[in-house]
C-alpha positions as CSV (number, residue, x, y, z in Angstrom):
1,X,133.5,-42.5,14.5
2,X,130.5,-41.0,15.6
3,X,131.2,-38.0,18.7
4,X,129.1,-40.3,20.8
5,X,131.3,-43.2,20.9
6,X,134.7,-40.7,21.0
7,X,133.0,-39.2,24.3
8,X,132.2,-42.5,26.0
9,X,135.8,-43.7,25.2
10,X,137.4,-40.7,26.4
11,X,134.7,-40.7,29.7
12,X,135.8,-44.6,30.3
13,X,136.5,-44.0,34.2
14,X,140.6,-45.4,34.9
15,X,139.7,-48.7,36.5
16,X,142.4,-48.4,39.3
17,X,140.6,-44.5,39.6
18,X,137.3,-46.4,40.2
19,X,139.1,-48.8,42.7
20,X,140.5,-46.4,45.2
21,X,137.4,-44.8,45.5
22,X,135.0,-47.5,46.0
23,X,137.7,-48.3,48.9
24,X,137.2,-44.7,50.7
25,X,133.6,-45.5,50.0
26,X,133.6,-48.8,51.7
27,X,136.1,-47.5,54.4
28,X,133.4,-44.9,55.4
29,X,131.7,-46.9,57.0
30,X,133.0,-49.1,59.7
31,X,130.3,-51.9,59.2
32,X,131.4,-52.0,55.9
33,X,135.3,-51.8,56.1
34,X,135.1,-54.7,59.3
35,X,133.0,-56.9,56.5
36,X,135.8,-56.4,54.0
37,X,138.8,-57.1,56.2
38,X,137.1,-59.9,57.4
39,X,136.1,-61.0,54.3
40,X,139.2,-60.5,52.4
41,X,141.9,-61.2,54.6
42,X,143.4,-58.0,54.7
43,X,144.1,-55.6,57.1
44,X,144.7,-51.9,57.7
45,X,148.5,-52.5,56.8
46,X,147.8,-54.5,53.9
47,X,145.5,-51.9,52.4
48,X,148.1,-49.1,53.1
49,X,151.0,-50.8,51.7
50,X,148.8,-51.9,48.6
51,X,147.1,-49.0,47.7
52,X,148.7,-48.8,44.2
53,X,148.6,-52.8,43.8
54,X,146.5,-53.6,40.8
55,X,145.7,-56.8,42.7
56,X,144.8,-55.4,46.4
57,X,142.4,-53.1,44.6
58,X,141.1,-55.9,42.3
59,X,140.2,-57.7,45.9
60,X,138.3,-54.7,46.5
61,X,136.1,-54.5,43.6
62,X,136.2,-58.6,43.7
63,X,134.6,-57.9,47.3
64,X,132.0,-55.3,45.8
65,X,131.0,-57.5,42.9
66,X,130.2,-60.5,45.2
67,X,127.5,-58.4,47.6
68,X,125.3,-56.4,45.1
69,X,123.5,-54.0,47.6
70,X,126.9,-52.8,48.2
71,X,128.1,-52.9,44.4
72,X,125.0,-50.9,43.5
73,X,125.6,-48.2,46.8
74,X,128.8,-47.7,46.1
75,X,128.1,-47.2,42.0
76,X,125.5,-45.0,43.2
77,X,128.1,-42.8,45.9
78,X,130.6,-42.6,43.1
79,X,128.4,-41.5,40.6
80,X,129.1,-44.3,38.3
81,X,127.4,-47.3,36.6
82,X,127.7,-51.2,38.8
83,X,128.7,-52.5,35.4
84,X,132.2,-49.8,35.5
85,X,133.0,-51.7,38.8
86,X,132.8,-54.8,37.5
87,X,134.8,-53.5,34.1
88,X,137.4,-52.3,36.3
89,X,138.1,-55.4,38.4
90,X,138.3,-57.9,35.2
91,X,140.8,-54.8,34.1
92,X,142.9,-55.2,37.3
93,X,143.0,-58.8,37.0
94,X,144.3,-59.1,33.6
């Protein structure tokens, strides 16, 4: 295997990594966190108690992945590609 593709497999960001912090991301701003609670059901409670639930974070990214100006923010605040989100939420979900 060529060093390349041994350094992008060992760099592959943990998708439930990726999830928590495109949550602080969205939770930074209070425009964005209303639009997710609203959006998602949730609230403040269900996001504490959830915060290690493959599928409460999976309705984060789900969220992310359905409004691209925030998908491509967030990517960009995280340092990280869109196309990791999105490869972290079908990982969450499976």
């Amino acid at each position: 295997m060529p060093p390349s593709d041994m350094e992008s497999k060992n760099s592959a960001p943990d998708p439930q990594t990726l999830a928590l912090q495109a949550l602080v991301w969205m939770l930074s701003d209070t425009r964005r966190a209303d639009r997710l609670l609203a959006i998602t059901g949730l609230d403040a409670d269900a996001l504490r108690a959830g915060i290690g639930d493959p599928l409460i974070l999976s309705a984060v990214l789900d969220h992310l992945a359905n409004y691209e100006p925030d998908l491509i923010a967030c990517a960009d605040a995280i340092d990280c590609k869109p196309t990791a989100l999105i490869h972290a939420h079908k990982a969450l979900t499976a």
